[in-house]
Every structure is written in structure tokens, then in C-alpha cells.
N, C-alpha and C positions, 0 to 999 in steps of 0.2 A: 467431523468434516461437514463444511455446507458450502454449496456453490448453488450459483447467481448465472443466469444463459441469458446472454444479450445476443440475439440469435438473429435482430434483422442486419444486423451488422453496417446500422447507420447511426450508432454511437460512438463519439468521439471520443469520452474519456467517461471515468467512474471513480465514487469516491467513497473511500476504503475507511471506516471506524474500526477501532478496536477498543476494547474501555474495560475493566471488570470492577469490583465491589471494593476495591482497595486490596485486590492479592496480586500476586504476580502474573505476570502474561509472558507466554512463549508462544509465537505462534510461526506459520508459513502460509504467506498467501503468495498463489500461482493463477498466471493470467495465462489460460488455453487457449488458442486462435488456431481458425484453420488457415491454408490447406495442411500444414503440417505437424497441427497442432503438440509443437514444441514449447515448452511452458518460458514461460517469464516470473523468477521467484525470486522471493525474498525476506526478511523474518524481522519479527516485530520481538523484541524484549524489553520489557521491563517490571520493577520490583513493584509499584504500586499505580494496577490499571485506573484509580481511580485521579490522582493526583497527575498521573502521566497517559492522558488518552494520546490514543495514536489515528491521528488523522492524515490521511492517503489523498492527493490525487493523481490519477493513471492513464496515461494518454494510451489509447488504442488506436490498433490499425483501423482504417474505415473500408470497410466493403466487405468485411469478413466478419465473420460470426466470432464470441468472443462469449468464455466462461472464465469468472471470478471463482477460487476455491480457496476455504479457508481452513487450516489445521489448527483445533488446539494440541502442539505438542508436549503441553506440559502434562496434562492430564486431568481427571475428569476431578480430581481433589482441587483445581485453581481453574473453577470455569471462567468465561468472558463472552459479551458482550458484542458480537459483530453486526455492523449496517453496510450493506453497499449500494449506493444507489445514482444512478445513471444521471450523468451533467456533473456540477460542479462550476467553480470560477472559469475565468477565460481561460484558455490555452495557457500551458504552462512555460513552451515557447516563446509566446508572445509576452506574460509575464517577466520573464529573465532576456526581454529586450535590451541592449545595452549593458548587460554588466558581463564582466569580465570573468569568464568560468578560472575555478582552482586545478588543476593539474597535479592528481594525490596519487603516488606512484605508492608500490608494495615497502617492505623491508620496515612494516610495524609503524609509517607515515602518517599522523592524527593529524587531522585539521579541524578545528572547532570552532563552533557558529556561538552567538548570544542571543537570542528570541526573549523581546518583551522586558520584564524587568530584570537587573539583571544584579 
């Protein structure tokens, strides 16, 4: 476990690395915010951290204090590699101006992106 306190709580967003040596990654990162400090989670896998870094950006609430926490669940035999640190590109909002969101309902429903080469 390691977490990250953006504690003046005039941070917008943060951005989440994961990477390891070429072994596998399991992991769960949790975004704590108060007043109710109910998590925001989610889990990072894959077979090789090296080949497949996993790069995070995480829009936060603004006026409230906010902790980053990161699990290795896999175990301490496939360690990794985490950074988190405070900014990033513009709003991820504003980025996804203009396109048309997908609508991915339950019942085992895949929808698949192509990044880069492909």
C-alpha cells in the first residue's frame, strides 16, 4: 500500500502510473475524498508491466481534500512501479468535447478501442 494526500484540495485532477519490470500487475487504486470519504476504485491488470504501462488521468472533486491509494494485489513475488503526481493534460471533459459517448450495458457486452499502431 501507498497513498499520495492532495490535502489542499485545489487540485483538479492526478495522474496515476503503473509499470513493473516485465511481470505481471494487479493492482487497485482508490480515490478517498472527503466529506464522506467514500472511495472511487478501480483495478489495473496486466501480464507484462513493462510492455503494457498503465497510465491514469483522474479528475477530482475541487475544494476537498483527496487521497490517492495504491494496492499491489498481486503480491510482493510481482512488485511494480507507481507515480502519482498532481496536473496532467487538460480536463478530460474538455478533451472528449464533441464525440459521441458508447452506451456499454451488462450481460458480458465488450466494446473495443484501437490505440496507436495497430
Amino acid at each position: 500500500l501507498k497513498t499520495w494526500a492532495f490535502s489542499s484540495g485545489s487540485t483538479e485532477r492526478v495522474q496515476v502510473s503503473v509499470k513493473s519490470a516485465g511481470r505481471p500487475i494487479e493492482a487497485s487504486v482508490e480515490i478517498w475524498q472527503t466529506p464522506s470519504y467514500t472511495p472511487t476504485k478501480f483495478t489495473v491488470e496486466c501480464e507484462d508491466g513493462s510492455d503494457n504501462i498503465v497510465h491514469s488521468i483522474i479528475e477530482l472533486p475541487v475544494g476537498h481534500p483527496v487521497t490517492v491509494a495504491v494496492y499491489n494485489t498481486e503480491g510482493q513475488e510481482f512488485p511494480m512501479e507507481v507515480s502519482v503526481a498532481e496536473g496532467g493534460v487538460e480536463s478530460a471533459l474538455t478533451a472528449f468535447q464533441g464525440l459521441r459517448p458508447h452506451y456499454i450495458e451488462g450481460g458480458k457486452a465488450v466494446k473495443s478501442y484501437n490505440f496507436g499502431h495497430g
